[in-house]
BATOR-611104 format. One record per residue (C-alpha): residue number from 1; x, y, z. Coordinates in nm, 4 decimals, padded with zeros to 6 digits, always signed. Layout:
ATOM  nr        x        y        z
ATOM NUM        X        Y        Z
...
***
This chain:
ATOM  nr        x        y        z
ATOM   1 -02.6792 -01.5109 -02.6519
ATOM   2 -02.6410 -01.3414 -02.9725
ATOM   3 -02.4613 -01.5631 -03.2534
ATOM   4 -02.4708 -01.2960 -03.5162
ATOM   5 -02.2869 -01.0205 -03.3584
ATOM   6 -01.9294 -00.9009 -03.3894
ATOM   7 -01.7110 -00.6703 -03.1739
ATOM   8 -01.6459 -00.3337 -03.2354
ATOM   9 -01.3373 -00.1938 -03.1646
ATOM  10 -01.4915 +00.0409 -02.8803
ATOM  11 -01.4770 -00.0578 -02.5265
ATOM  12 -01.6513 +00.1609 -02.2367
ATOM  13 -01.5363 +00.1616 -01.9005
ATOM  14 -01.3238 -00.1812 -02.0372
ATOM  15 -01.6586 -00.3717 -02.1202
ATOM  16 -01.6511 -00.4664 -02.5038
ATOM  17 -01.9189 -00.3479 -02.7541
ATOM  18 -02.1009 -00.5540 -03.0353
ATOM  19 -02.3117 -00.5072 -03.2518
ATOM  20 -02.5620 -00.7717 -03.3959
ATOM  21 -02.6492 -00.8363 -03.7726
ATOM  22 -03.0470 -00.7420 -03.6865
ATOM  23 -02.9335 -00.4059 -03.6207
ATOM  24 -02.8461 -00.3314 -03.9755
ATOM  25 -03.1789 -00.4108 -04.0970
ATOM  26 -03.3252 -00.1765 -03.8198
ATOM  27 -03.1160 +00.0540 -03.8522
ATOM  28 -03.2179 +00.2476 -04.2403
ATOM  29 -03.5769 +00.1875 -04.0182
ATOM  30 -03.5343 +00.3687 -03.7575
ATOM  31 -03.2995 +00.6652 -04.0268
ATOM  32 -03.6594 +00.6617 -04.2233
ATOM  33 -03.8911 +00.6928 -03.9614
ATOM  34 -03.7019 +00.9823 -03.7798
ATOM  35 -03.6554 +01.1802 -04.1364
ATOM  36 -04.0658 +01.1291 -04.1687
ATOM  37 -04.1008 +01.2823 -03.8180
ATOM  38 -03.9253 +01.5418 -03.9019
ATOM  39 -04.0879 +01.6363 -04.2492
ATOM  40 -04.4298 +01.6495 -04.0706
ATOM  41 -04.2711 +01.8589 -03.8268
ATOM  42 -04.1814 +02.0923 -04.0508
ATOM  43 -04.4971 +02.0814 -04.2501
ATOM  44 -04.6829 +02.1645 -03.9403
ATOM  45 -04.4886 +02.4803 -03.8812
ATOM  46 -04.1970 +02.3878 -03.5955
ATOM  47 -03.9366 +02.5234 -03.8667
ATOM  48 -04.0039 +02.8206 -04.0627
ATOM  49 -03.9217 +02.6487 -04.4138
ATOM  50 -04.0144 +02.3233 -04.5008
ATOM  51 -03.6744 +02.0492 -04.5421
ATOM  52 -03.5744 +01.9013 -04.8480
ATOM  53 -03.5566 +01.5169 -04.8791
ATOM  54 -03.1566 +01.5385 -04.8557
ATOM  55 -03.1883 +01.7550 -04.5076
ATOM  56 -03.4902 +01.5253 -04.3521
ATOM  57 -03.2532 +01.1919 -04.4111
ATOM  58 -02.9659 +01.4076 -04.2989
ATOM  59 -03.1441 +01.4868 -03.9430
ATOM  60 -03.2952 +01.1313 -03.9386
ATOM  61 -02.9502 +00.9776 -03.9521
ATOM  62 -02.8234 +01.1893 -03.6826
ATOM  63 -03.1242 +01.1049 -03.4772
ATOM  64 -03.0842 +00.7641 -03.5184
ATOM  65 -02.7691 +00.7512 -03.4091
ATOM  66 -02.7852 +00.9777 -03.1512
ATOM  67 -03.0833 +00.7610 -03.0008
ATOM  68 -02.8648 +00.4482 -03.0141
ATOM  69 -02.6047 +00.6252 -02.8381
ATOM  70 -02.8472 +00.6565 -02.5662
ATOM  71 -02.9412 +00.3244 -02.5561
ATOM  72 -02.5932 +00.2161 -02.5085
ATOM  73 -02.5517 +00.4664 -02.2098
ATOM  74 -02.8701 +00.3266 -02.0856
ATOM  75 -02.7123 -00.0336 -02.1034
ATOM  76 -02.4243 +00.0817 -01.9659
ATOM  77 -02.5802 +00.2453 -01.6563
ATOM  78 -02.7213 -00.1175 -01.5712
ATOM  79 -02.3474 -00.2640 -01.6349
ATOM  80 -02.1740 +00.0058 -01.3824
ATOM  81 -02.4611 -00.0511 -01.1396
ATOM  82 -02.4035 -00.4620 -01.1402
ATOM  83 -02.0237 -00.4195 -01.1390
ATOM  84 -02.0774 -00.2223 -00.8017
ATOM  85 -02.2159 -00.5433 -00.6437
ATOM  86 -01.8953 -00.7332 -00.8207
ATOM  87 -02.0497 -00.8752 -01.1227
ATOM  88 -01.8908 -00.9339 -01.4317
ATOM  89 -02.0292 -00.7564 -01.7428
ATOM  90 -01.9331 -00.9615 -02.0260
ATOM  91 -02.0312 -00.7362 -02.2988
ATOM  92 -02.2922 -00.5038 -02.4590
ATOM  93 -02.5036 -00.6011 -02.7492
ATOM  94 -02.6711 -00.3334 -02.9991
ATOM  95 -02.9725 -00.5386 -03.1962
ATOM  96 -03.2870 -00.4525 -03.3412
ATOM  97 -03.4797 -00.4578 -03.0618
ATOM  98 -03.2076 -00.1841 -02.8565
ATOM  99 -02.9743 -00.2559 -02.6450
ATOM 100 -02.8681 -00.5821 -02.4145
ATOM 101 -02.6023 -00.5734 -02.1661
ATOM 102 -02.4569 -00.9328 -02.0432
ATOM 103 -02.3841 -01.0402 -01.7145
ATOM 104 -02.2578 -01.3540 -01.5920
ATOM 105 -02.4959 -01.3460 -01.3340
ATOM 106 -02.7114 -01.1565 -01.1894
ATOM 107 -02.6481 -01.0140 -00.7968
ATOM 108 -02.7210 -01.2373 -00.5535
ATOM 109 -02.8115 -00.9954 -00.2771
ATOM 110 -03.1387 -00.9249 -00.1637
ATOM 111 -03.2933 -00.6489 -00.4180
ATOM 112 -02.9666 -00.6049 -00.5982
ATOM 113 -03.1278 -00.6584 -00.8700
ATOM 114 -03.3527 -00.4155 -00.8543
ATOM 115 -03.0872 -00.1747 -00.8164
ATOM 116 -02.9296 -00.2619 -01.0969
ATOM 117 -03.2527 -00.3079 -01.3360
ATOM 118 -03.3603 +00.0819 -01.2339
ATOM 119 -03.0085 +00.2153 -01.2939
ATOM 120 -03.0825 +00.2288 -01.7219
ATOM 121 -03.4157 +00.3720 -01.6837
ATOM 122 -03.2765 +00.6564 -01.4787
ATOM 123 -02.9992 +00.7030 -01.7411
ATOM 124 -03.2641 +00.7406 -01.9867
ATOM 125 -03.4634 +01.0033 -01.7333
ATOM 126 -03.1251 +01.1673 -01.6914
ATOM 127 -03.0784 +01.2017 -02.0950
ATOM 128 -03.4327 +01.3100 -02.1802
ATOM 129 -03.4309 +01.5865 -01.8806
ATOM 130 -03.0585 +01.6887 -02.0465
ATOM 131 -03.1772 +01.7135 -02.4153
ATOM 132 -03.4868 +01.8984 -02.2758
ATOM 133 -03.3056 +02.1723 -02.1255
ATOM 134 -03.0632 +02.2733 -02.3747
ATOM 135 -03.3379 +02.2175 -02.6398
ATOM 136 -03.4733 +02.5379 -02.4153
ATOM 137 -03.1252 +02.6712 -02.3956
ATOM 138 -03.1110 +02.6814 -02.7919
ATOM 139 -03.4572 +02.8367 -02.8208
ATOM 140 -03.5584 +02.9723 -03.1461
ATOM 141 -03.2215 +03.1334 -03.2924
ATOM 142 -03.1302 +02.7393 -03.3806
ATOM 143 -03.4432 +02.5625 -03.4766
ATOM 144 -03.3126 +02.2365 -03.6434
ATOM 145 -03.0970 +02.1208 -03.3264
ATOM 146 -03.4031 +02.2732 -03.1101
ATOM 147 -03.5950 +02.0124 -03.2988
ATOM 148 -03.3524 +01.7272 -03.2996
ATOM 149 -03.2930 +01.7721 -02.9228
ATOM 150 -03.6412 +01.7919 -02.8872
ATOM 151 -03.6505 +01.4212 -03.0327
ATOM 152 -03.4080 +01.3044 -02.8471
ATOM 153 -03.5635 +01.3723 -02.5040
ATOM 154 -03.9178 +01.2305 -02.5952
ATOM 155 -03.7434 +00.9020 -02.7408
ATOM 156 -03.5451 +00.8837 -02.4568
ATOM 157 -03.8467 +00.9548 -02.1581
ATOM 158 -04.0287 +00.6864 -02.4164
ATOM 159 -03.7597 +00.4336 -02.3652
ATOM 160 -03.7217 +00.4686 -02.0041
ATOM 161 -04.1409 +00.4260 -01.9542
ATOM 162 -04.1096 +00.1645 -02.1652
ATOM 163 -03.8624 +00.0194 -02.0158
ATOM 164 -04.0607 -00.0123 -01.6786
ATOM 165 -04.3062 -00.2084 -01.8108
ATOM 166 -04.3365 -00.5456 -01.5478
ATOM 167 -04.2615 -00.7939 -01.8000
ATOM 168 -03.9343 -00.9508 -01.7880
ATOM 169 -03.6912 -00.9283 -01.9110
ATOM 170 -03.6951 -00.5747 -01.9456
ATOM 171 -03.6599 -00.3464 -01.6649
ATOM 172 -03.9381 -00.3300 -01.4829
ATOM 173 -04.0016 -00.7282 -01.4569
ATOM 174 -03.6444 -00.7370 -01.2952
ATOM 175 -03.7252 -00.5061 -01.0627
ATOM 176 -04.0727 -00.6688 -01.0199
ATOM 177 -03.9074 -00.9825 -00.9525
ATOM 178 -03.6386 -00.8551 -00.7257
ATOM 179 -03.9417 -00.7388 -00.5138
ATOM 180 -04.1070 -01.0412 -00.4880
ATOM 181 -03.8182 -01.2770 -00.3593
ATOM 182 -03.8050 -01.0077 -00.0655
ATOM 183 -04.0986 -01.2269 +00.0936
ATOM 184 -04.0662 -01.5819 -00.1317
ATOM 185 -03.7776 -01.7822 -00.2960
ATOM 186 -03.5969 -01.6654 -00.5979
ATOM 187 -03.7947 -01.9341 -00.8151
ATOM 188 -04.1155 -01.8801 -00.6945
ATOM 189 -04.0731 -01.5113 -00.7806
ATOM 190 -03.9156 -01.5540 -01.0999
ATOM 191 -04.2185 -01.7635 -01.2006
ATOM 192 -04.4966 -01.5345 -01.0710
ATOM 193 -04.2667 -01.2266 -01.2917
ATOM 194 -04.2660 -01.4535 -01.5936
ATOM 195 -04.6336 -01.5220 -01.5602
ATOM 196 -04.6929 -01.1127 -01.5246
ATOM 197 -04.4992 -01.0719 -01.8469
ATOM 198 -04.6412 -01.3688 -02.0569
ATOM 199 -05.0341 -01.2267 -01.9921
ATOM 200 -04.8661 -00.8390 -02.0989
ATOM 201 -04.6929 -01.0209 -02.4363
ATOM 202 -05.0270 -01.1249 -02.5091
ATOM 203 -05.1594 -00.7929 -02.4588
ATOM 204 -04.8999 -00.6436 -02.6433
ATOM 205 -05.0223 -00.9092 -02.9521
ATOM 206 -05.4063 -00.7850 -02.9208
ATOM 207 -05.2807 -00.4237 -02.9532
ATOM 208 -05.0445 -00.4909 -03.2526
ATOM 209 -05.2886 -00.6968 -03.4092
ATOM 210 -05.5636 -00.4205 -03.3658
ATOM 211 -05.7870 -00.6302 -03.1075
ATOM 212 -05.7291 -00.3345 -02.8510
ATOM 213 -05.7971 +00.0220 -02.8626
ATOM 214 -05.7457 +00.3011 -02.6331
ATOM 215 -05.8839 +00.6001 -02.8640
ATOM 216 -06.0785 +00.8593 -02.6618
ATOM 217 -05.9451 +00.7067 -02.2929
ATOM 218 -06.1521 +00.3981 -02.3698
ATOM 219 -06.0571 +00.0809 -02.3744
ATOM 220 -06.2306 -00.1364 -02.6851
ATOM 221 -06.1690 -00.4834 -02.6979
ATOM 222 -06.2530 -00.6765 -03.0488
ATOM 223 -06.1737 -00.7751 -03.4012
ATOM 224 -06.0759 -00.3980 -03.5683
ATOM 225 -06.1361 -00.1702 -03.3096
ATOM 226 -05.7996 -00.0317 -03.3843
ATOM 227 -05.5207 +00.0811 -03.6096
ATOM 228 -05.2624 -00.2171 -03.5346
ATOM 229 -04.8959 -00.1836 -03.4760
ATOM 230 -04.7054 -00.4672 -03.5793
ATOM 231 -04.4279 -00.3782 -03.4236
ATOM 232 -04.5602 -00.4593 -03.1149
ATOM 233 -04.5819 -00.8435 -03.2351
ATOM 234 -04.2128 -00.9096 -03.2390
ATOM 235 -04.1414 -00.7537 -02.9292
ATOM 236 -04.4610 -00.9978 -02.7477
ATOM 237 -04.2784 -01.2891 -02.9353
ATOM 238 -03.9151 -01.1876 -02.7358
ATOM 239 -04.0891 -01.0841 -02.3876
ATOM 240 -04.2984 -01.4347 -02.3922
ATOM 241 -04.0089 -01.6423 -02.4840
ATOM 242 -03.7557 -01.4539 -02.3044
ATOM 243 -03.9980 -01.4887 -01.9591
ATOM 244 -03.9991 -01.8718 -02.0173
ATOM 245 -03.6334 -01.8995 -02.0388
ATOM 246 -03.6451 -01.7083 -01.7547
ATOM 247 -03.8732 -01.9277 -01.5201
ATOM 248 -03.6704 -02.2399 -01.7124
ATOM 249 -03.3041 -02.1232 -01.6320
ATOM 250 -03.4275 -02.0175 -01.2711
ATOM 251 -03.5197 -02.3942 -01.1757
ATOM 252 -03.2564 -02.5448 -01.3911
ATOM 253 -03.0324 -02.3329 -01.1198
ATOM 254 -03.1704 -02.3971 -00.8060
ATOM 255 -03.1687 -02.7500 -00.9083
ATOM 256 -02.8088 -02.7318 -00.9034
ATOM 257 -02.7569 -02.5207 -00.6719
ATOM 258 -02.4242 -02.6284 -00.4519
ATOM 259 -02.2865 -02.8187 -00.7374
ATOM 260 -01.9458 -02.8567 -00.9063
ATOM 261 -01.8158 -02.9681 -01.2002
ATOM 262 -01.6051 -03.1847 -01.0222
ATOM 263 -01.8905 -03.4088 -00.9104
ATOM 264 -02.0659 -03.4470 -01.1875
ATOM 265 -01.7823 -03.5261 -01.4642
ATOM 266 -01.6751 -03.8657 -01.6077
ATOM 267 -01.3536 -03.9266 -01.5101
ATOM 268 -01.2650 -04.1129 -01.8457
ATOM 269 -01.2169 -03.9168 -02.1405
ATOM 270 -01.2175 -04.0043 -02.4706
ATOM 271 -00.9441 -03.8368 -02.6582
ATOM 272 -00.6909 -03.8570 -02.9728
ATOM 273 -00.3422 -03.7464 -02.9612
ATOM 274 -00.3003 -03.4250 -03.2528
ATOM 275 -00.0298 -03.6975 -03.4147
ATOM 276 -00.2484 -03.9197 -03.5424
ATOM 277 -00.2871 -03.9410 -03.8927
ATOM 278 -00.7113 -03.8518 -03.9906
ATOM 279 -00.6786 -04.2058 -04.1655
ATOM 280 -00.5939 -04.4273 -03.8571
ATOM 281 -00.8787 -04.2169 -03.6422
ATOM 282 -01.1335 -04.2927 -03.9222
ATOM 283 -01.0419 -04.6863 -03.8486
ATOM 284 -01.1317 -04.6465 -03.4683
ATOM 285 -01.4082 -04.3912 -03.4435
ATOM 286 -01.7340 -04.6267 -03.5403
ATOM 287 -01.6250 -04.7945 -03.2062
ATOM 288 -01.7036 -04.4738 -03.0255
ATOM 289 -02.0781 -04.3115 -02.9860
ATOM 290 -01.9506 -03.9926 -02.9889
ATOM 291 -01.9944 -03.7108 -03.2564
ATOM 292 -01.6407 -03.5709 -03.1669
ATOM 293 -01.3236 -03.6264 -02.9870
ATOM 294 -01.1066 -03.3528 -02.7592
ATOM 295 -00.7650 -03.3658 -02.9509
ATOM 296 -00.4109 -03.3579 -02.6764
ATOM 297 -00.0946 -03.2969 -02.7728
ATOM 298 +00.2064 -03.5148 -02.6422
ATOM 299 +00.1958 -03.3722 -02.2912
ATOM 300 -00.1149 -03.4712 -02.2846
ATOM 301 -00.2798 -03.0937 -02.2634
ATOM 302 -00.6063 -02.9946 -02.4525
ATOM 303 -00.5464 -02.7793 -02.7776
ATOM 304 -00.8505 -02.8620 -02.9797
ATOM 305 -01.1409 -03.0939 -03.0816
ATOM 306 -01.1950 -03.2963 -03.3975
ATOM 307 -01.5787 -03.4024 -03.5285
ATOM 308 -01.6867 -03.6651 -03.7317
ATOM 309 -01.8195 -03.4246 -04.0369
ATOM 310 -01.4799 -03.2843 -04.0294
ATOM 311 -01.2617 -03.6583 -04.0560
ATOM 312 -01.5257 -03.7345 -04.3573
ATOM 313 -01.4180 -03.4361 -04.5521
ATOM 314 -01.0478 -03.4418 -04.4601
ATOM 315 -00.7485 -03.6361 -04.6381
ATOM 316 -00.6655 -03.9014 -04.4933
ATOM 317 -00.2672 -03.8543 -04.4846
ATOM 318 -00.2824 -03.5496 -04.2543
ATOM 319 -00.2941 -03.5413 -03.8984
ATOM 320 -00.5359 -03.4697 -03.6824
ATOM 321 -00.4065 -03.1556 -03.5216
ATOM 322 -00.3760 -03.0060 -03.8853
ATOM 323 -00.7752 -03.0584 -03.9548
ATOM 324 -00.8813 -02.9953 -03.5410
ATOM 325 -01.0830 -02.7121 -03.4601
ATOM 326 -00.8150 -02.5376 -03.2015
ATOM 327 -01.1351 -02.4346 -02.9458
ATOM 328 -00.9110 -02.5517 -02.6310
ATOM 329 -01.0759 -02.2334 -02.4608
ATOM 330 -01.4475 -02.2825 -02.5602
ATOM 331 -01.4824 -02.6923 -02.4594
ATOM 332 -01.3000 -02.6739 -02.1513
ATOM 333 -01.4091 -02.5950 -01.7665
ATOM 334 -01.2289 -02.6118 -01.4542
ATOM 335 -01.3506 -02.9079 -01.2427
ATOM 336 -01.4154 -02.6156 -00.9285
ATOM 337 -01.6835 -02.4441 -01.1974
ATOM 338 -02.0184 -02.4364 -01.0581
ATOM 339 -02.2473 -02.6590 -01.2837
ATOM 340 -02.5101 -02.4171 -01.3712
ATOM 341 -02.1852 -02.2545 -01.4754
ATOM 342 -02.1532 -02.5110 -01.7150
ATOM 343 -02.4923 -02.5644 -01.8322
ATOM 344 -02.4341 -02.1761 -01.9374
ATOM 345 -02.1018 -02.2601 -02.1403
ATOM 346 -02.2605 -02.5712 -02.3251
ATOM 347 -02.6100 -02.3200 -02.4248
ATOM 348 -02.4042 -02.0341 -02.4936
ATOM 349 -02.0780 -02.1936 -02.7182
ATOM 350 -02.2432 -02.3769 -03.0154
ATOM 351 -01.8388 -02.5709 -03.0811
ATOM 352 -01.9653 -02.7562 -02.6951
ATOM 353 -02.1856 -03.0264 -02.8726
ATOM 354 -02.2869 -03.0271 -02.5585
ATOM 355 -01.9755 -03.1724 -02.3991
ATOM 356 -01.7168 -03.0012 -02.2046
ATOM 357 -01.3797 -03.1452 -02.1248
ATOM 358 -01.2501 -03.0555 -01.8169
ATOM 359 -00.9020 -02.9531 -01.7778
ATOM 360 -00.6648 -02.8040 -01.4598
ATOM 361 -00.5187 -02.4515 -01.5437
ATOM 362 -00.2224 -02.6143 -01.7243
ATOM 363 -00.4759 -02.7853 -01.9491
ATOM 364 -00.4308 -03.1503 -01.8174
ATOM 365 -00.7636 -03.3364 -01.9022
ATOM 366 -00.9303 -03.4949 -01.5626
ATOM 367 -01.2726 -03.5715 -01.6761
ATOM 368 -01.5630 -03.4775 -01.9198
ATOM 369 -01.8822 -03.3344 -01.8458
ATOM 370 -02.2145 -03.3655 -02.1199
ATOM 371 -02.6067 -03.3058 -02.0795
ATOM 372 -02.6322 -03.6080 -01.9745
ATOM 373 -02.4376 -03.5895 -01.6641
ATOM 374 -02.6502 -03.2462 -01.5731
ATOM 375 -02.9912 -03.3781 -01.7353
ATOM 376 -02.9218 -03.6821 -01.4459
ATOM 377 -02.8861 -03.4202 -01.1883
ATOM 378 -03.1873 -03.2523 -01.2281
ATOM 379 -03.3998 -03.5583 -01.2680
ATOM 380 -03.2104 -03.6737 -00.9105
ATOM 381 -03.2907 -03.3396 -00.7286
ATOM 382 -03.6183 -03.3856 -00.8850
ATOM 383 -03.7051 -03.6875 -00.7111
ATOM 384 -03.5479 -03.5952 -00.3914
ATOM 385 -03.1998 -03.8162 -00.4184
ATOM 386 -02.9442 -03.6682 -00.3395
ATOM 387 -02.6585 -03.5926 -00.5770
ATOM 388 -02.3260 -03.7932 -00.4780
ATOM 389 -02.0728 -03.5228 -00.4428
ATOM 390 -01.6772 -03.5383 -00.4153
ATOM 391 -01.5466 -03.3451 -00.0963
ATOM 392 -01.2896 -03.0672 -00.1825
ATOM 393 -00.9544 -03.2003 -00.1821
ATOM 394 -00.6392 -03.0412 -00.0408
ATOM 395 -00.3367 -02.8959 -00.2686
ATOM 396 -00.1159 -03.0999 -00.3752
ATOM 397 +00.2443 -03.0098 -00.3513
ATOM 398 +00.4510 -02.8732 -00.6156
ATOM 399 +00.1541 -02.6341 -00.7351
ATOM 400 +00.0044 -02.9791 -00.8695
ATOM 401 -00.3754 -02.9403 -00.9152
ATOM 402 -00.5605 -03.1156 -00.6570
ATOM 403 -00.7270 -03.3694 -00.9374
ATOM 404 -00.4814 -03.5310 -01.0613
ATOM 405 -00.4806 -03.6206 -01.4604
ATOM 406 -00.3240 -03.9819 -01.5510
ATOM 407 +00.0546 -03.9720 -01.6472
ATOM 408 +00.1182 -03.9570 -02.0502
ATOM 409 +00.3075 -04.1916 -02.1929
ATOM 410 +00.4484 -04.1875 -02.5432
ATOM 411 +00.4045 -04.5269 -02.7578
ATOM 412 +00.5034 -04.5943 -03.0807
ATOM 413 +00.2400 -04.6110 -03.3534
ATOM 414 +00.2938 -04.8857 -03.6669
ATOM 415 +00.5875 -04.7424 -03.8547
ATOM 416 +00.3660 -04.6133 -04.1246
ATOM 417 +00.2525 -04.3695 -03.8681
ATOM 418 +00.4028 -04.0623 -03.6587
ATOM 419 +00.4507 -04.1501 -03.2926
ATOM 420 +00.2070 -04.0634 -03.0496
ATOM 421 +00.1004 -03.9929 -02.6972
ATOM 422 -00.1798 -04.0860 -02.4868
ATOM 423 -00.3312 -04.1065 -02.1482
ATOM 424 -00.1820 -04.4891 -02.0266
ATOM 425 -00.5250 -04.6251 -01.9702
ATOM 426 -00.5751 -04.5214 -02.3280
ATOM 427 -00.9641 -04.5278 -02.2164
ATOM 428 -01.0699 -04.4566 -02.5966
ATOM 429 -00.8838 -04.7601 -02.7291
ATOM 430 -00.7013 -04.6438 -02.9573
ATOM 431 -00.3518 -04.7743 -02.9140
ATOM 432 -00.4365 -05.1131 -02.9729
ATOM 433 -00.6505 -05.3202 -03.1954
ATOM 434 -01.0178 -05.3240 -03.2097
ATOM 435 -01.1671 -05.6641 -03.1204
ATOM 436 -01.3933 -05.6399 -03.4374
ATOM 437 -01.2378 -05.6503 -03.7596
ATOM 438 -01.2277 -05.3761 -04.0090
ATOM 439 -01.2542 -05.3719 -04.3410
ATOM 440 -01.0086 -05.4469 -04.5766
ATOM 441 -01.0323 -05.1564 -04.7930
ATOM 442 -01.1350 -04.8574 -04.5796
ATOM 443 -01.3692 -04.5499 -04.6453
ATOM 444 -01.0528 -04.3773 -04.7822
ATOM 445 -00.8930 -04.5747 -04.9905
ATOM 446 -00.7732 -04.4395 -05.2975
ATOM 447 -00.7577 -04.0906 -05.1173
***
C-alpha cells in the first residue's frame, strides 16, 4: 500500500513497524501546532507563568510523540483483535494521515469485522480515560504534565470519535459495513458503506472549503458562511478514493471467488537461463511481446527477472544473472494461491509488471499468470460463463509437487558463449535460430 515507507527496527507483539516518508512532513506540523496550544494555554492562565518559545516546542514535541504513540496502540488494538479470528497482520504503517494497520484479509466471519474495526476506537477510549485520571492524580503541584496529560486525553477521545465516523475506511464504515452484510451479501454492503462515505467526503470538502457552518448549533449552508479547514480536504480526497477501491476490490473478489492460480495460469513460460550472455538475449527478445523475462538458473529454479530497460543499458559481455533483478520472492506464487490472492501481489509489488511466475516450493516454474489471464476471468463471470477450472490433483510421490514442471536439460550454446540450461520445450525459442534474420551488426556492436 505504502511505497514510501521503511521499517523500523521495532516490532510489537512480532508485527513489524514502518514508517512512511509523509509522516516527516507532518510530523514538525503536528510539534508546531501542539507548542501553539500550549502557549495559549498558558496565556489564558492554566500555568501560573507564561512558557518560553524553547519550553512550548519542548512540550509540543513530547505531545506529538506521545499522540503518535497512541495511534500506534490504537492500530495495534485492531491488529490483536484480527489475529484472534486468525488473520495475518502484515505490518503497521505511521503516515500523515495516522496510523494504518495491514491485514491480508479481512475476517470472514459474520461481524468479525466489526469486532475488529471497534477494537482501536476503544484503545483510544481506554487511553483518553487513562491520561484523564492521572492528569487528576497530578493535580496542581505538577502543572506542565497536568497540562500535557490533559492533551493527550482530548486528542485521544478526538481520535476515537473521529474514528467512528461511517465512512470507510475508517472505523466506523467497517463496522457499518460489517452490519449490513448481516442481512445482504458482502458486495452489496460494501457498496451501500462506500456510497455512505463518498456523500460524508463531500461533506467533509464543503466544511473545509467553508461552504458549511455549524456556529451557534446552526447549520449554514453557502459560499463563506464559515472559517474553512483545509485539512479536512485531504482527508475527503483519501475517504472518497479509499471507499471506491473499496466497492472495486470487493467485486473484483467475489468475481473470483473459488479460484486458483492453478486454473488460470499459462502453462508456457517464457524464460532465459542466468548464463546467457545480455548480448545473445538482446538478439532474441524483439521476437517476444514481453517487457521482461523470469531468469532460471541451470536447475531450472526461479532466482530473478531481467527487463528490457535494463538489457538496453547493460554491456553486452555479461550475463544475464549478473544484470537480473534477484526478486525470485516478489514475482512468484504458488499455483494453490487463491487468485484474488494474486491480483493483491501484482497491485501491491510494483517489480510484478503485472506478471507473476508461478513456481512449486522448490522454485520449479509450472506456469505464468498476468492481468490478462484475471482481466478474462472477470469479464467470464461477468457474462455468466463459467471459468474452466483444473480439479486438485493428488501428491505425487517422492514429495514431488503435484504440477509437475518440464525436465531441464543442459545444451550447449555456440562456443563463444557459456553453456546453458533450459526448459526442453524451450517455449521462448531461444536455443535455436530465429526464422527471421537479424541484423548483421547488432544494437551493441562496438560495446
Amino acid at each position: 500500500m505504502f511505497k514510501t515507507a521503511f521499517k523500523l527496527p521495532l516490532r510489537l507483539f512480532g508485527i513489524p513497524l514502518y514508517l512512511d516518508i509523509s509522516f516527516l512532513f507532518v510530523f514538525p506540523l503536528m510539534v508546531w501546532m501542539s507548542a501553539s496550544q500550549f502557549a495559549y494555554a498558558a496565556r489564558l492562565g492554566f500555568l501560573a507563568e507564561p512558557l518560553s518559545g524553547g519550553m512550548s516546542l519542548l512540550l509540543g514535541l513530547v505531545t506529538a510523540v506521545g499522540l503518535f504513540a497512541c495511534v500506534v496502540l490504537h492500530e495495534l488494538g485492531h491488529s490483536l483483535a484480527a489475529r484472534r479470528y486468525g488473520v495475518e497482520v502484515r505490518r503497521i504503517t505511521l503516515w500523515f494521515l495516522g496510523g494504518v494497520a495491514e491485514f491480508r484479509e479481512m475476517p470472514k466471519q459474520r461481524g468479525a469485522e466489526a469486532v475488529v474495526a471497534i477494537a482501536g476506537p476503544i484503545v483510544s477510549f481506554v487511553l483518553a480515560a487513562a491520561f484523564f485520571g492521572l492528569a487528576l492524580l497530578l493535580g496542581s503541584a505538577w502543572p506542565v504534565p497536568r497540562l500535557v496529560c490533559g492533551f493527550l486525553a482530548t486528542i485521544n477521545f478526538m481520535l476515537a470519535v473521529f474514528n467512528l465516523i461511517p465512512a470507510m475506511p475508517m472505523d466506523g464504515g467497517r463496522i457499518l459495513r460489517s452490519l449490513l452484510a448481516l442481512w445482504t451479501t458482502q458486495v452489496r454492503a460494501t457498496a451501500i458503506a462506500a456510497g455512505v462515505a463518498k456523500v460524508i467526503a463531500l461533506g467533509m470538502v464543503a466544511y473545509g472549503l467553508g461552504m458549511i457552518s455549524f456556529a451557534g448549533g446552526d447549520l449554514r449552508v453557502g459560499l463563506g458562511v464559515g472559517p474553512g479547514n483545509l485539512w479536512f480536504i485531504p482527508l475527503a480526497l483519501f475517504v472518497y478514493v479509499s471507499a471506491t477501491r473499496e466497492a472495486n476490490y470487493a467485486r473484483v473478489a467475489d468475481a473470483l471467488d473459488g479460484l486458483r492460480v492453478r486454473d488460470l495460469m499459462t502453462p508456457d513460460v517464457h524464460a532465459v537461463p542466468a548464463h546467457l550472455p545480455v548480448g545473445a538475449l538482446a538478439q532474441y527478445v524483439g521476437f517476444h511481446k514481453h517487457g521482461g523475462f523470469p531468469v532460471v538458473d541451470t536447475a531450472g529454479q526461479l532466482v530473478g527477472s531481467v527487463s528490457l530497460d535494463r538489457l538496453q543499458t547493460s554491456d553486452p559481455r555479461l550475463l544475464v544473472g549478473q544484470i537480473m533483478t534477484p526478486n525470485a520472492a516478489a514475482i512468484s506464487i504458488a499455483p494453490d494461491a487463491t487468485a484474488i490472492d494474486a491480483a493483491m501481489q501484482m497491485s501491491a509489488q510494483p517489480d510484478t509488471a503485472g506478471r507473476l511466475v508461478v513456481t512449486t516450493p522448490a522454485g520449479q516454474l509450472l506456469g505464468i499468470l498476468t492481468h490478462a489471464d484475471l482481466a478474462r476471468a472477470l469479464h467470464l463471470r461477468s457474462i455468466g460463463m463459467p471459468v474452466p477450472t483444473r480439479a486438485p490433483e493428488v501428491a505425487a510421490p517422492s514429495a514431488q509437487h503435484p504440477l509437475q514442471p518440464q525436465p531441464v536439460t543442459v545444451v550447449r550454446a555456440p562456443q563463444s558463449f557459456h553453456p546453458w540450461s533450459f526448459p526442453a520445450t524451450d517455449p521462448a525459442g531461444f536455443r535455436t535460430a530465429p526464422q527471421r534474420p537479424i541484423r548483421t551488426v547488432p544494437w551493441y556492436a562496438g560495446q
